[in-house]
N, C-alpha and C positions, 0 to 999 in steps of 0.2 A: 205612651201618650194617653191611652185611655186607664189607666191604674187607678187614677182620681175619682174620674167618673164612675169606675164600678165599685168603690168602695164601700157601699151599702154591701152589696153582698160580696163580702169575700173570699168563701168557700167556692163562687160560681168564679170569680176572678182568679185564683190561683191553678183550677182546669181551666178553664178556658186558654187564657195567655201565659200558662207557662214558659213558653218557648217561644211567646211572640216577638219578630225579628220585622214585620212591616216593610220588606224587601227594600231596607236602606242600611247602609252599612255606620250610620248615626252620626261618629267622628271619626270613621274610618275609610279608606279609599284605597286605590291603586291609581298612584300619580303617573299617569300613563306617557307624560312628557316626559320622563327621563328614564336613559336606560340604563342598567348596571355599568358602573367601569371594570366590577371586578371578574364574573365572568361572563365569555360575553358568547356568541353563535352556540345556546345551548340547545340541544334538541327537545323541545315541547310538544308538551302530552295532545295529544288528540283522542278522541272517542268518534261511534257512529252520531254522535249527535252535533261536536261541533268542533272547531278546529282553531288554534291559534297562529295566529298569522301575524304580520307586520300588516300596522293601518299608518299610512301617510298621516304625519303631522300630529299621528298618538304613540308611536312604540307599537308595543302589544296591544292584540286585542282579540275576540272571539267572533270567529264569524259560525252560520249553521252551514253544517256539512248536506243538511238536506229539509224537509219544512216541514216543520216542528209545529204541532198545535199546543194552541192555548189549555194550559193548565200541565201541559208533559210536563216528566221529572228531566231537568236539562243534565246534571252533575249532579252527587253526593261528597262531599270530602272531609277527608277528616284532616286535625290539625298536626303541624308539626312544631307551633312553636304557640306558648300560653305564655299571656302576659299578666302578671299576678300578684305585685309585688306589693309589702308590706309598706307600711304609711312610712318607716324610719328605715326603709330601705331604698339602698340607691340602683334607679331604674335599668342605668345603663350595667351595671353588675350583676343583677339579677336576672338579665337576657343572655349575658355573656354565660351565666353559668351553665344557664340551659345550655348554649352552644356545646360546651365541652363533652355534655352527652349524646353529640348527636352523633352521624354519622357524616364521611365527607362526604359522600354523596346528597347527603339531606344540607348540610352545610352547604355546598354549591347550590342547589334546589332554592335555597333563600337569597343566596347572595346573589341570585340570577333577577328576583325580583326588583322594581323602582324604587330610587330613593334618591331624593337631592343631592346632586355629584360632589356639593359643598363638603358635604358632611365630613366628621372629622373620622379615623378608621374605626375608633371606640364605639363610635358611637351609629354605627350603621347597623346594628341590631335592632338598635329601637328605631331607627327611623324609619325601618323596612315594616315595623310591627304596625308603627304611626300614618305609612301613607298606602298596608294593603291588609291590615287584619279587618276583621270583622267581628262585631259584640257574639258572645257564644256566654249566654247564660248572665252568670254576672260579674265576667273579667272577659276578655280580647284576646283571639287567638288568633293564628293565622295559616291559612288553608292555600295551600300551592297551587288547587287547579281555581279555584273562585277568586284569588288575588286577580288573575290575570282580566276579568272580564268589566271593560270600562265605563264609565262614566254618562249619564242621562238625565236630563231633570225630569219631573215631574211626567207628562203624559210622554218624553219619549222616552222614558225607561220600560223595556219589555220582557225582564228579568225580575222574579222578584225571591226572596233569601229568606228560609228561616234554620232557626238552630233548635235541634231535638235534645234534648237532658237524653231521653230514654236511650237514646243509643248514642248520643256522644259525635252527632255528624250535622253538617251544614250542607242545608239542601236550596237550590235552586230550579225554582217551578217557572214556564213562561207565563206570561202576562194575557198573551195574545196569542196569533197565529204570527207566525215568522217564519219565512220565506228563505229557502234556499241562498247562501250567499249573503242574507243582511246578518249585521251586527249584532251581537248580544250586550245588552245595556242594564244594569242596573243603576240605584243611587247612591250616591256617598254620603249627602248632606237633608236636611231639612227642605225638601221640596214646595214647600207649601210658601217660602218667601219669596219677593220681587226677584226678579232677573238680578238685576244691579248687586243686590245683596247674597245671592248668590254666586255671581262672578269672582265677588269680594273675595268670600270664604274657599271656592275651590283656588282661588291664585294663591291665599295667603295659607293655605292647610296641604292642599294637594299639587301647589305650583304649576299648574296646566291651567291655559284661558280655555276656560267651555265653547264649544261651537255644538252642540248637541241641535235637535230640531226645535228645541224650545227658546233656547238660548237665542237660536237664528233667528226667530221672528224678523217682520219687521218692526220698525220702532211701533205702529199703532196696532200691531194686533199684537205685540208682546206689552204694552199697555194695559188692552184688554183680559189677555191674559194673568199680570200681574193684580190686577183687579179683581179678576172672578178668585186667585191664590189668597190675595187678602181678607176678600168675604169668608170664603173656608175657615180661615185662620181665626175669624172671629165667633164666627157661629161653631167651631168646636170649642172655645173658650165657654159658651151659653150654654153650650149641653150640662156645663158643671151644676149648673144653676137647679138640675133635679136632685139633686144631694141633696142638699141643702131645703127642696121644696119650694124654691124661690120661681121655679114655674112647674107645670103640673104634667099629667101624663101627653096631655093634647100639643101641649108647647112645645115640648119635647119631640115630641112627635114631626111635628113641622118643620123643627131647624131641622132631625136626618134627612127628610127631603128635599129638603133645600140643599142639604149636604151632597146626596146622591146625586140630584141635577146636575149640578157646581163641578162634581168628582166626572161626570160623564160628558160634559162640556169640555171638560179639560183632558181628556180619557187618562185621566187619573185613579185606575183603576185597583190601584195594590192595595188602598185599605177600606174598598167596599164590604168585604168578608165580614171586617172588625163593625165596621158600621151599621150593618144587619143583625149582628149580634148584642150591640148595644141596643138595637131597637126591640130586638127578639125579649130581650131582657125587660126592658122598660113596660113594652105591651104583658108580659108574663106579671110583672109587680101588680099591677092595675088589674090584672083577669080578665083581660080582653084578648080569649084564646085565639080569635079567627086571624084578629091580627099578626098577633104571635107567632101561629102557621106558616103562615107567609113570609114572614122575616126569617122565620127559622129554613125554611127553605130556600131564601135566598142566602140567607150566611154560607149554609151548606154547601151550596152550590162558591161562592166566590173565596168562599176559606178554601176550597176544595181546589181552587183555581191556585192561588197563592201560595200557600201550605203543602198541599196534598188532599188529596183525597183519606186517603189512609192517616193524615193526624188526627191526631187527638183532638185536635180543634173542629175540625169539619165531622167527626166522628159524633161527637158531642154533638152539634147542632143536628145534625139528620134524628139523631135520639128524640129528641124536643120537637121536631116538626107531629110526630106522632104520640108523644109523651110530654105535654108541655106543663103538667103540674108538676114532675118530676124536676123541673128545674129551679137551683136555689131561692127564685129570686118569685117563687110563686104565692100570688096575694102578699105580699108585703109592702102594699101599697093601698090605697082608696080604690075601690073597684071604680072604671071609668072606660068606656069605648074611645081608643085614645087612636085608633085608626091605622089603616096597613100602608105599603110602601105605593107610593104613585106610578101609574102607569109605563113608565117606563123603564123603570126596575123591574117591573113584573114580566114585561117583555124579554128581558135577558133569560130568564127561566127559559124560554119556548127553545 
C-alpha cells in the first residue's frame, strides 16, 4: 500500500518494508466454511499458546490456550507448499508437481486444509493454495499452522502476519491483549471497504458469509463504521499528493492524524507501525527532528506490536528515534516545522 508513497526515497523503502505483510493475507484466506472431504478427524497441532479447535458455524479455528499480550509472538511457520508458477505455465501442474515431492504425511497436512467440496480432484491443490496461503515475499506459499487461523475485519482482527526473507518464516504477532479462551482472527481481504463490499468478496473468493464483530454491527453503527473506513480510504489516497509536492510537509502532516484518529476509532490498529513511519519519514525530509522523534518512537513501538520487536522494521525505527539524520529521507525536502503525532497517539507510548 505504502510503495507509492515512499518512493522519493527508495533506499529508506526497500529496509523499511521489505517483508511488509500488514497482518492481511491480501487475496488469500482460509475458507473456514468448508471442511476437507478427503481427510477428515485429523489430529491438529497445538502449542502453549493456542489451540485448534472446531468453532460452530466456521470449521476450524484458533482459540488462546491462555492470555496472550498485545504485541507476543503467537506462531512462526514455515511453508510446505510455494505457489510460483511461470506466466506460460499451467497452475494446476505446477502444484501437482510439487506434490509428488512431498511427503504423505505433508500430503495429508494440506489435504486436511479448506477448499470448496465442488472442486474437481485436479484441481484441489490450488484451491487449497487459493483459499489458505498467504503472500510470502513476492509469490504465495502456504503455511499449515497459520492456514488454520480465521477470519475478521477490520478492528476485529487481533492477529496480525508478517513474512521475513531473512529467515524464510511467517510470523504472527497479536494485535492486542487476548484473553484466555477468545478466538484468534486475522484478515483475508482489504479491510478498509464498506461492509457490503466486503461480504461480497469473502462469499465470492473464500465462500463463508462473515459474521465477525464488525460485520455484526447494527445496520447504523456499521454505517458509521463504513464511513469513518471510507474517509481512511481516501485520505491514504492524499498522502500520495507529497510525491509529487502537490501538498507540503504540514498537509501531510494533518491527513496521518486524521488517519491515526480514524485507525483508533475503528481500533484498527495493524497499520499504525507503517503510518508512523511514513510520518517519521516525512518529518525527517522537512528537518523537523522533534517531530521526527516522536513518530519514530511511535513507529517503534507499533512496528514492534505488529512485526516484532526483533524486526528489521521496528529495529530500524528505534535507530532514528535517537539518530534521525541517519535516515534516507533526511533534508530532502524544504526545511518546515511540519508537526508531531496528536495527543492521542502519544498516549499509546505511556
Amino acid at each position: 500500500m505504502y510503495q507509492a508513497l515512499l518512493a522519493v526515497i527508495v533506499i529508506a523503502l526497500a529496509v523499511l518494508y521489505a517483508s511488509y505483510g500488514s497482518g492481511t493475507k491480501a487475496t488469500t484466506g482460509s475458507a473456514a466454511a468448508f471442511n476437507s472431504p478427503i481427510v477428515a478427524n485429523k489430529t491438529e497441532p497445538t502449542s502453549g499458546v493456542y489451540e485448534v479447535v472446531d468453532i460452530p458455524d466456521r470449521g476450524k479455528g484458533m482459540i488462546a490456550r491462555r492470555d496472550i499480550k498485545r504485541g507476543e509472538l503467537i506462531l512462526t511457520d514455515e511453508e510446505i507448499l510455494r505457489y510460483f508458477p511461470e506466466p506460460e505455465e499451467d497452475p494446476i501442474e505446477h502444484l501437482w508437481f510439487q506434490m509428488t515431492n512431498l511427503t504423505w504425511e505433508q500430503v495429508n497436512e494440506i489435504q486436511s486444509l479448506s477448499y470448496p467440496p465442488a472442486t474437481p480432484p485436479r484441481g484441489v491443490p490450488l484451491a487449497i493454495m487459493m483459499t489458505n496461503g498467504y503472500v510470502a515475499g513476492h509469490s504465495m506459499a502456504l503455511f499449515p499452522k497459520a492456514a488454520r487461523m480465521n477470519h475478521a475485519c477490520a478492528g476485529g482482527m487481533n492477529v496480525a502476519y508478517n513474512w521475513r526473507d531473512t529467515d524464510g518464516k511467517l510470523y504472527m504477532h497479536a494485535l492486542q491483549d487476548i484473553s484466555q479462551g477468545e478466538e484468534l482472527f486475522t484478515s483475508y481481504i482489504n479491510t478498509k471497504a464498506p461492509r457490503e463490499a466486503r461480504m461480497k468478496t469473502l462469499k465470492e473468493d473464500y465462500h463463508f458469509d462473515c459474521n465477525c464483530p464488525v460485520c455484526s454491527l447494527p445496520d447504523e453503527l456499521s454505517k458509521a463504521s463504513d464511513e469513518r473506513l471510507s474517509k481512511l480510504q481516501t485520505l491514504f489516497e492524499q498522502l500520495q499528493g507529497w510525491n509529487d509536492d502537490s501538498i507540503d510537509g504540514k498537509q501531510t502532516m494533518d491527513i496521518v492524524n486524521q488517519i491515526w484518529d480514524i485507525s483508533l476509532q475503528e481500533n484498527y490498529v495493524n497499520e499504525l507501525g507503517e503510518i508512523a513511519a511514513i510520518a517519521s519519514m516525512v518529518a525527517t525530509a522537512h528537518s523537523d527532528m522533534d517531530a521526527a522523534t516522536n513518530w519514530n518512537r511511535l513507529a517503534a513501538k507499533w512496528l514492534g506490536i505488529a512485526f516484532g520487536k526483533d524486526s528489521l522494521q521496528a529495529k530500524m525505527s528505534e535507530r532514528w528515534i535517537d539518530q534521525p539524520q541517519a535516515h534516507p529521507a533526511y533534508g530532502k525536502k524544504e526545511a518546515m516545522v511540519v508537526g508531531g503525532p496528536i495527543d492521542v497517539a502519544m498516549k499509546s507510548l505511556e
